[in-house]
Backbone as CSV, one residue per row, in Angstrom:
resi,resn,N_x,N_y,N_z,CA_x,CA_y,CA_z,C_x,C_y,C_z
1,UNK,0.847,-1.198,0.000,0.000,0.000,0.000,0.878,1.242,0.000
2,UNK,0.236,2.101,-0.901,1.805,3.172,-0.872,0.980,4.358,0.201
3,UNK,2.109,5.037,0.650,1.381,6.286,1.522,1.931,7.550,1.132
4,UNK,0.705,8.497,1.145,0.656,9.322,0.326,0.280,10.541,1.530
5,UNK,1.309,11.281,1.681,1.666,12.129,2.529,0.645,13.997,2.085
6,UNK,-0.186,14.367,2.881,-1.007,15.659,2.384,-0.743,16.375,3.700
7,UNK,-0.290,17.854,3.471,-0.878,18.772,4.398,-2.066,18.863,4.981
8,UNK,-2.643,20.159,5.368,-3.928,20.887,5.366,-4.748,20.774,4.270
9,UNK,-5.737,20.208,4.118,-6.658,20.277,3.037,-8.142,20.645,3.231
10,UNK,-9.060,21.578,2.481,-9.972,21.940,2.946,-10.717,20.312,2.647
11,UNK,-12.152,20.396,3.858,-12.659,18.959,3.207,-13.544,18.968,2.024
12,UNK,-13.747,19.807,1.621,-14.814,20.148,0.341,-13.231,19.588,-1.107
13,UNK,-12.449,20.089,-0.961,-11.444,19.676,-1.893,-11.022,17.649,-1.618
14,UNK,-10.607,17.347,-0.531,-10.526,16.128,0.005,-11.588,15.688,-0.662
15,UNK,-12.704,15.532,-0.202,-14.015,14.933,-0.704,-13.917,14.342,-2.174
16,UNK,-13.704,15.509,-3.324,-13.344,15.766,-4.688,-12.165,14.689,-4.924
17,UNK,-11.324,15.099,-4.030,-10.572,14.459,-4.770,-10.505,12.799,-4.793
18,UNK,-10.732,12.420,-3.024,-11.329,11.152,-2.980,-12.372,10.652,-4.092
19,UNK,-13.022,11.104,-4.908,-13.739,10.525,-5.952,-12.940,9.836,-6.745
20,UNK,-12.321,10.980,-7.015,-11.098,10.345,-8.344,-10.196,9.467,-7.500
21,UNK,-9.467,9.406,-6.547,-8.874,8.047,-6.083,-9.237,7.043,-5.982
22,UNK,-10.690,7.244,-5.224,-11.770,5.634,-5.987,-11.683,5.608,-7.062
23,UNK,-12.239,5.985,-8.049,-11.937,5.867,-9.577,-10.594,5.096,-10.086
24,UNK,-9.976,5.647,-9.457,-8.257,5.508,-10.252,-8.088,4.206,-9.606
25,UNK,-8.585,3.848,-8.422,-8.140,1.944,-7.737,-9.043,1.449,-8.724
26,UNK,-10.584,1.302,-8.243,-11.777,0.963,-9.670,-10.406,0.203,-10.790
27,UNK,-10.593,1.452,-11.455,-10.296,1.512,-12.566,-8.127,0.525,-12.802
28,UNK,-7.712,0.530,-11.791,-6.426,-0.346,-11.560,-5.459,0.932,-11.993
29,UNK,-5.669,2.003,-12.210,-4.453,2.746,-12.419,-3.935,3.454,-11.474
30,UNK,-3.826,2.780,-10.062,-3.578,3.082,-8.854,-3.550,1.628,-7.947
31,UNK,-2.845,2.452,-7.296,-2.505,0.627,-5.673,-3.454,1.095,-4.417
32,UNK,-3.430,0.222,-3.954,-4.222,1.254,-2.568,-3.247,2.121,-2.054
33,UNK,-3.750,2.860,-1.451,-3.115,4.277,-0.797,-3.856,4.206,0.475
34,UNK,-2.581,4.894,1.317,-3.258,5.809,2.459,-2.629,6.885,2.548
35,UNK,-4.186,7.860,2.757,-3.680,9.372,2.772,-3.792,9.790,4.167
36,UNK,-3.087,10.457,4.451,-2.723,11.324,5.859,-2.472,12.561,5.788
37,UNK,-3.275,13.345,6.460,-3.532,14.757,5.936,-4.364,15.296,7.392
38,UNK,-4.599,16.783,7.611,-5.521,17.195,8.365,-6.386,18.326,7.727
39,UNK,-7.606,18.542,8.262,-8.619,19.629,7.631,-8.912,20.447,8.264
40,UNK,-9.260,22.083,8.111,-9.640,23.341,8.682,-10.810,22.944,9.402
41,UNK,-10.935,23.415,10.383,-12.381,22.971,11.414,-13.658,22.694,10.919
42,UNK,-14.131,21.557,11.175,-15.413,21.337,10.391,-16.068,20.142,11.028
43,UNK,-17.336,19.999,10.954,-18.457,19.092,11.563,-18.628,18.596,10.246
44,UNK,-18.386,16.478,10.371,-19.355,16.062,8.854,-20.082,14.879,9.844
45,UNK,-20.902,15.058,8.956,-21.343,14.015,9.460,-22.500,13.329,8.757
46,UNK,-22.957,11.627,8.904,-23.227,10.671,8.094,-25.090,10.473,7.765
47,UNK,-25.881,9.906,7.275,-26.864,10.824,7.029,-27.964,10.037,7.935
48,UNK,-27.682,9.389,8.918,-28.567,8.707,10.284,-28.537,10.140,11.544
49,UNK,-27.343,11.097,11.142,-27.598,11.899,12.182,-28.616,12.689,12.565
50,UNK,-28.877,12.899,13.885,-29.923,13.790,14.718,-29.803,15.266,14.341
51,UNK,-30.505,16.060,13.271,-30.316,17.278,13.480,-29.647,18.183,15.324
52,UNK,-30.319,17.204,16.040,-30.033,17.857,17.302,-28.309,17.240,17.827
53,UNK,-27.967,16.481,17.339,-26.432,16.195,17.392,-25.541,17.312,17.048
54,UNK,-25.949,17.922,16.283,-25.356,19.289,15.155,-24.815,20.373,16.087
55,UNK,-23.771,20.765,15.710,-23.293,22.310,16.565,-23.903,23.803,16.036
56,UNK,-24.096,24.897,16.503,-24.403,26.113,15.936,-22.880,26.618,15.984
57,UNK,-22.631,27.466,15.380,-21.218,27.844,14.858,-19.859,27.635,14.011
58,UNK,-19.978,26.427,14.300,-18.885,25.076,13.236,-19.370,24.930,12.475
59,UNK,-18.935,25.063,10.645,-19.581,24.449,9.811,-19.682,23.268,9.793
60,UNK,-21.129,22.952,9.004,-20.960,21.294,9.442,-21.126,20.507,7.838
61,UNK,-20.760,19.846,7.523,-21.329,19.318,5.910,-21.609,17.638,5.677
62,UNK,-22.639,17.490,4.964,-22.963,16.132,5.525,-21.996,14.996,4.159
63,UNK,-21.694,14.063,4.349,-21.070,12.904,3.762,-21.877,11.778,3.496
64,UNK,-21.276,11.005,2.682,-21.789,9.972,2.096,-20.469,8.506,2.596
65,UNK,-20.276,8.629,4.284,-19.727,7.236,4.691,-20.717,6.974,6.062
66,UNK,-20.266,6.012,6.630,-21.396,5.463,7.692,-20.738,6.343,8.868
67,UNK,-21.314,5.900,9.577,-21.150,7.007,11.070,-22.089,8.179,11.372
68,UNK,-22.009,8.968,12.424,-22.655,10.163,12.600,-21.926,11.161,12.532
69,UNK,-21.727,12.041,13.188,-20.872,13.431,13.558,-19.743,13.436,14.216
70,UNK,-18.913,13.838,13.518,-17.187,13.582,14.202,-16.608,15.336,14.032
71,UNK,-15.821,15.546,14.407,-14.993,16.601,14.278,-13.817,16.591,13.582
72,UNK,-13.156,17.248,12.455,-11.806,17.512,12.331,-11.536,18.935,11.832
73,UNK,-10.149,18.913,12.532,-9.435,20.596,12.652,-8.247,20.141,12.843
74,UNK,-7.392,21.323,13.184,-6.039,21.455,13.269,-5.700,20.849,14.878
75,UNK,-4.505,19.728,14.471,-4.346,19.136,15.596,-4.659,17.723,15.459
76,UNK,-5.429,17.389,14.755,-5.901,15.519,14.191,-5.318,15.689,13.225
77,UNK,-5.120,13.981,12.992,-4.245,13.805,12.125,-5.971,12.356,11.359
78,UNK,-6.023,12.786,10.143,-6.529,12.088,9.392,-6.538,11.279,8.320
79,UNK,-6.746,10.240,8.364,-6.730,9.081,7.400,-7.807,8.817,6.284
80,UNK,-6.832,8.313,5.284,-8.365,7.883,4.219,-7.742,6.671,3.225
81,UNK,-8.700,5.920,3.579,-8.113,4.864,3.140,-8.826,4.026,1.694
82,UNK,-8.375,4.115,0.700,-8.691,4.022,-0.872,-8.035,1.990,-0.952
83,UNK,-8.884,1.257,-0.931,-8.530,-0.189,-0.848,-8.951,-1.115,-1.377
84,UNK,-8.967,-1.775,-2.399,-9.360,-2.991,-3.176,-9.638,-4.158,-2.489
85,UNK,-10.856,-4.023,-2.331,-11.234,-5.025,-0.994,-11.480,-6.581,-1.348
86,UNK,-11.335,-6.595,-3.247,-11.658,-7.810,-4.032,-9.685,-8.261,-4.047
87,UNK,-9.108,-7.452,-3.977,-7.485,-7.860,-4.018,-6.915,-8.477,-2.396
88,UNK,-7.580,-8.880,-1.326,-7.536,-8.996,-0.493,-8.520,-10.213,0.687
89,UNK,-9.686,-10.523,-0.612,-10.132,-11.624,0.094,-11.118,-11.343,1.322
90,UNK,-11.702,-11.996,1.409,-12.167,-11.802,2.908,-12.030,-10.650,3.915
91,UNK,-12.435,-9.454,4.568,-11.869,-9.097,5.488,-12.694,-7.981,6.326
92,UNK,-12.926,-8.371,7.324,-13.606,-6.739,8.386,-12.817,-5.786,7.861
93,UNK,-12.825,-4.417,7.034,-11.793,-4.016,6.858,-12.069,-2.717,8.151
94,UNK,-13.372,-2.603,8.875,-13.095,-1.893,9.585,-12.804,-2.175,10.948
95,UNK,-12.394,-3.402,11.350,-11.813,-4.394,12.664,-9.894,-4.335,12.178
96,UNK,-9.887,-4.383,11.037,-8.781,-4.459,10.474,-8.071,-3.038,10.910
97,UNK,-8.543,-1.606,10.608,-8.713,-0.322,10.945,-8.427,0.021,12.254
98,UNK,-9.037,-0.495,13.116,-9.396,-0.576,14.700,-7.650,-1.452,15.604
99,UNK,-7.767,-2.628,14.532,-6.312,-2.991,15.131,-5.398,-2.641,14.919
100,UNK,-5.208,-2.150,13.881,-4.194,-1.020,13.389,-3.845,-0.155,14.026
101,UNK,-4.897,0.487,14.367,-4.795,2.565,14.711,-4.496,1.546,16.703
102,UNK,-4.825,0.420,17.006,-4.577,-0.041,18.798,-2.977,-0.437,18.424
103,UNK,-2.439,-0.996,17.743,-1.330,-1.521,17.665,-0.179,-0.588,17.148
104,UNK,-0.439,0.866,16.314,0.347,1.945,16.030,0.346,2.490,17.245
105,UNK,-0.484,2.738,17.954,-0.642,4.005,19.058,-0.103,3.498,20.059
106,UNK,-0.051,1.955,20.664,0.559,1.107,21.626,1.838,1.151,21.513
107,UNK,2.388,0.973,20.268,3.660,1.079,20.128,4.533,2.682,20.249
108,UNK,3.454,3.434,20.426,3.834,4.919,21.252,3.800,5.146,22.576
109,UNK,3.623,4.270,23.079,3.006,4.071,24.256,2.086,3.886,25.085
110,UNK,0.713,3.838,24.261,-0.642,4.012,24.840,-2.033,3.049,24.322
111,UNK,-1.530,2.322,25.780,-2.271,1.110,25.635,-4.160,1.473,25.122
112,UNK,-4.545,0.971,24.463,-6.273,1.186,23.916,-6.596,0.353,23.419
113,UNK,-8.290,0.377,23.229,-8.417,-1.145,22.753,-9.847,-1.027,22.068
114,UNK,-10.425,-1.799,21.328,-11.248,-1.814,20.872,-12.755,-1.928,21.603
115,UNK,-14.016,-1.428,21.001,-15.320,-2.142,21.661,-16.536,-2.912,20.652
116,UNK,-16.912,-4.201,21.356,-18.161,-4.471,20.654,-19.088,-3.891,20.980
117,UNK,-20.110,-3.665,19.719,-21.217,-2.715,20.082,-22.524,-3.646,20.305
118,UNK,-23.246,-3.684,21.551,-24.323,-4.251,22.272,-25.230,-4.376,21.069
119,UNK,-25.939,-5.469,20.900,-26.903,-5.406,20.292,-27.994,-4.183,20.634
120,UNK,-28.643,-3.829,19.431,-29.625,-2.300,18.875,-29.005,-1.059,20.219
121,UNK,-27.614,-0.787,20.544,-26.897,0.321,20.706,-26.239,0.961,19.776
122,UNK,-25.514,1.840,20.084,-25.200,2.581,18.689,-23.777,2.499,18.881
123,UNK,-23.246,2.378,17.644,-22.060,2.090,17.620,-21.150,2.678,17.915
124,UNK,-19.981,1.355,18.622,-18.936,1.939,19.554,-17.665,1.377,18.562
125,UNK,-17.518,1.744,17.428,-16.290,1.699,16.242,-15.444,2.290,16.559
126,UNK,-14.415,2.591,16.842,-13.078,3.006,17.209,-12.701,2.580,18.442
127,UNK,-11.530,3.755,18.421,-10.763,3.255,19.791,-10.778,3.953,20.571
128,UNK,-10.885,3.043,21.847,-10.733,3.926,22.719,-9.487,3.902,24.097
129,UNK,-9.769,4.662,25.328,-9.004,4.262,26.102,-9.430,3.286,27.215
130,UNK,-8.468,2.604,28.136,-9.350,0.887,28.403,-10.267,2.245,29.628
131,UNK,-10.638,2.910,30.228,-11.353,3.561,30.670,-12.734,3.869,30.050
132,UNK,-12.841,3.752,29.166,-14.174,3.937,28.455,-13.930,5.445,27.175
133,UNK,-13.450,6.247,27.189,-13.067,7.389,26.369,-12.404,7.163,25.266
134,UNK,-12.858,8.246,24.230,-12.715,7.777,22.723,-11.730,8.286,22.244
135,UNK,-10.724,8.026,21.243,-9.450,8.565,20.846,-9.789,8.756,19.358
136,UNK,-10.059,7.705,18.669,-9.897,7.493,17.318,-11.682,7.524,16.763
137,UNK,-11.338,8.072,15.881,-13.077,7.898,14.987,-12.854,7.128,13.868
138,UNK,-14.003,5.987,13.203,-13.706,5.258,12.395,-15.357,5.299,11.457
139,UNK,-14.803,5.988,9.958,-15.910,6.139,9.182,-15.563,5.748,8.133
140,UNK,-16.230,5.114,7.276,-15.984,4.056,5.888,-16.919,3.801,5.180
141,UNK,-16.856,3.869,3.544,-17.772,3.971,2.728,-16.734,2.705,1.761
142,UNK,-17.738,1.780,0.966,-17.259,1.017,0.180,-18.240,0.801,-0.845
143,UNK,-17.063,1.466,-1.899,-18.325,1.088,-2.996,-17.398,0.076,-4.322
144,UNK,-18.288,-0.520,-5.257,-17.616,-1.419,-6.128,-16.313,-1.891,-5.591
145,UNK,-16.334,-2.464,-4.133,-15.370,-3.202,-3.664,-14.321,-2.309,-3.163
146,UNK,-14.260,-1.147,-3.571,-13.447,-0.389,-2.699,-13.325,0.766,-1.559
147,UNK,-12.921,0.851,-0.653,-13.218,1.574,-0.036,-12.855,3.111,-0.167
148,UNK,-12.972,4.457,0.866,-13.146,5.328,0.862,-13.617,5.692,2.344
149,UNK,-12.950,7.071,2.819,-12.903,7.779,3.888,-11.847,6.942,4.627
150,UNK,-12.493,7.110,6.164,-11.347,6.357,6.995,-10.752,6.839,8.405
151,UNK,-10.226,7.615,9.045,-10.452,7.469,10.358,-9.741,8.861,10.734
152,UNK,-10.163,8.980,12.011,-9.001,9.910,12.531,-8.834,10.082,13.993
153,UNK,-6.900,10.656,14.349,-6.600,10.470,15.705,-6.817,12.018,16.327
154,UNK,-6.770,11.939,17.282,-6.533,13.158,18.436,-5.777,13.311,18.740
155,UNK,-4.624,14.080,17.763,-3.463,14.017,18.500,-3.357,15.224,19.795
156,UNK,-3.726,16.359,18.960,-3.803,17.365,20.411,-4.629,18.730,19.676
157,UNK,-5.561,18.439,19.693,-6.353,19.590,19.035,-7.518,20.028,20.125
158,UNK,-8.189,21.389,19.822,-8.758,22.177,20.601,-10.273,21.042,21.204
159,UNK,-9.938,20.403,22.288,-11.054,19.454,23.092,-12.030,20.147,23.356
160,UNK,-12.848,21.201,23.319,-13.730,21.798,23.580,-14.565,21.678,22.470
161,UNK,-14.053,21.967,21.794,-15.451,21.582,20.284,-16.329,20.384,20.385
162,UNK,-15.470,19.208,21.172,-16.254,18.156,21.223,-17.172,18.588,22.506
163,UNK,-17.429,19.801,22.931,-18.617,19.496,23.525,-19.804,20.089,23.311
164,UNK,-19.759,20.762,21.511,-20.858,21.638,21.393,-21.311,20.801,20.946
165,UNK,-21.075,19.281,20.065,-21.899,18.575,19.668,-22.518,17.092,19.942
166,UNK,-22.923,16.069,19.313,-22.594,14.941,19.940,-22.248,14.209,18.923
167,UNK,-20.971,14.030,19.624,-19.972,12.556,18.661,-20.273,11.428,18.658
168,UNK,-20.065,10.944,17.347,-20.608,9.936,16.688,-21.790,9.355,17.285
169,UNK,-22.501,10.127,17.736,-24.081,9.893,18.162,-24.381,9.327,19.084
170,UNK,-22.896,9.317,20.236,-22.877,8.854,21.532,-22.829,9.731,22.669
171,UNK,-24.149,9.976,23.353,-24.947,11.065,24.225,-23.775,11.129,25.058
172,UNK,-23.288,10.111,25.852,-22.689,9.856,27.034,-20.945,9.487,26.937
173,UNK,-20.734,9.885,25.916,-19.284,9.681,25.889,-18.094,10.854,25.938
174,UNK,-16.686,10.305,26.707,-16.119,11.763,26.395,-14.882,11.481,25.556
175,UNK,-14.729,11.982,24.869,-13.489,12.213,23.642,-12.016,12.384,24.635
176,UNK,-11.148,12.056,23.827,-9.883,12.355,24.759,-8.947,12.584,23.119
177,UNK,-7.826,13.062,23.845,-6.284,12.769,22.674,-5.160,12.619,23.472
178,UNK,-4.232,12.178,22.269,-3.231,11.552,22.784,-2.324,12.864,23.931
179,UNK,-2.300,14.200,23.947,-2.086,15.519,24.363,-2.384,15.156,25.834
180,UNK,-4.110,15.140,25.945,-4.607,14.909,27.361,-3.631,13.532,27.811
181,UNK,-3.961,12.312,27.125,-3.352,10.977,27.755,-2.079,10.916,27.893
182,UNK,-0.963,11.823,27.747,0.264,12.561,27.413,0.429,12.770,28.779
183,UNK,-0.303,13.694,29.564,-0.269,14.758,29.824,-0.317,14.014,31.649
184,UNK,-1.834,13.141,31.001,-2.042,12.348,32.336,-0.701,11.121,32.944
185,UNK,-0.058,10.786,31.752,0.853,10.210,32.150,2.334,11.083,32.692
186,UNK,2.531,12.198,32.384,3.708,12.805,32.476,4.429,12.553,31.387
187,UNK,4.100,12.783,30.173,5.366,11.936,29.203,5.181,12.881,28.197
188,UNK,6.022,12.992,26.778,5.874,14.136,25.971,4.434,13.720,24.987
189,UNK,3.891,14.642,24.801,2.966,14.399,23.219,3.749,13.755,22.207
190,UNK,3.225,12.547,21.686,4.355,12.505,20.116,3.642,13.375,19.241
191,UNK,4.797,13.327,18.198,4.662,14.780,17.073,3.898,14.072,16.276
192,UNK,3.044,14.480,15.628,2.463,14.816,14.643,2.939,13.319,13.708
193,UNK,4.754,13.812,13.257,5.154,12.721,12.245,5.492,11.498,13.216
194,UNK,5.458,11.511,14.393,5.896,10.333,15.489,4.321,9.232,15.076
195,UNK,3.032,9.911,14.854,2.080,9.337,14.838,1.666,8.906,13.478
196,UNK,2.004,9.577,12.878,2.033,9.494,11.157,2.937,8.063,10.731
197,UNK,4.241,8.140,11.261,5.111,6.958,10.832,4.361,5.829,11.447
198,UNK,3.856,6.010,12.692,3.464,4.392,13.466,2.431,4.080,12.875
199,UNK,1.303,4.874,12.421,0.175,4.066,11.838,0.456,3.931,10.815
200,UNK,1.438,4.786,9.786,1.915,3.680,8.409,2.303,2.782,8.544
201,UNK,2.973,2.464,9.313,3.989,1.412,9.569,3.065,-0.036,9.751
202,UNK,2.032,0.390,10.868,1.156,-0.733,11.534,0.014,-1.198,10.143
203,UNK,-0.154,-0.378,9.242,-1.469,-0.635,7.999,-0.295,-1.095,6.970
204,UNK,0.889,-1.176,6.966,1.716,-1.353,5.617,1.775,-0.557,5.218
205,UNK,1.745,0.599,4.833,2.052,1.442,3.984,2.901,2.078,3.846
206,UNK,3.792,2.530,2.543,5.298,2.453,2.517,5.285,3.991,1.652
């Protein structure tokens, strides 16, 4: 899987361009990729959401992957993952996702772990910390076998936003990043590219 390194990108451009990267796997004139990139402050969210989940002030724009309402801005580091899911056989690719983003971030130091979601509760997809608090968001769209969108960490971005709205459509949950869990341990934040290399590393991507 090759990895394909992006700045700041607005998500209205991301979006766009993710079309054409599906296209271009589709179509074989591309390998899978993962992109890693972050976006200017913005609410998206998936089309099961609660108008009343929604923030007043944050733009918010709605998407076409599963999930509800997540946040990204400056300070997360975001993933998108473009994958030929017929070149690969069999696979949860979003359990696959989940062990990944627990086994990159562990190897930084910070133990987390996955949750099953209770039958007719709402889903508890990502990761979290073994305390109950959420680190990672995990949203995924697959179409003609390939996927699209894909996840994102906390590395140390402004925690207050997560409380004008409700994330991923879980009333009772509280968001954390790696900054706070940093912070609680006494130990440094890793950078930005400290978190970037480990989850390439942990998905393959070269």
């Amino acid at each position: 899987m090759q990895r394909v390194e992006l700045g700041e990108v607005e998500y209205d451009v991301a979006a766009k361009d993710m079309r054409g990267w599906v296209e271009e796997r589709i179509e074989g004139k591309a390998e899978d990729r993962l992109f890693l990139l972050s976006h200017p402050a913005v609410i998206t969210y998936g089309p099961r959401t609660s108008p009343d989940d929604l923030p007043a002030g944050t733009p918010a724009i709605a998407v076409d992957r599963g999930g509800f309402a997540t946040y990204h801005g400056p300070g997360q580091l975001v993933g998108y993952l473009v994958i030929d899911l017929k070149q690969r056989g069999p696979v949860d690719i979003v359990r696959w996702v989940e062990n990944g983003l627990i086994d990159a971030l562990g190897s930084l130091g910070f133990p987390l772990v996955r949750r099953d979601t209770p039958k007719g509760a709402s889903s508890l997809v990502g990761v979290w910390t073994e305390d109950g608090r959420k680190l990672c968001s995990i949203g995924m769209r697959i179409r003609r076998g390939v996927t699209s969108h894909g996840f994102s960490v906390n590395v140390d971005p402004a925690m207050t936003v997560f409380h004008t709205f409700t994330s991923c459509g879980l009333h009772d949950v509280t968001m954390t990043s790696l900054a706070e869990l940093a912070a609680e341990r006494g130990v440094p934040t890793p950078t930005d590219a400290e978190v970037r290399d480990a989850i390439a590393n942990s998905l393959g991507a070269r």
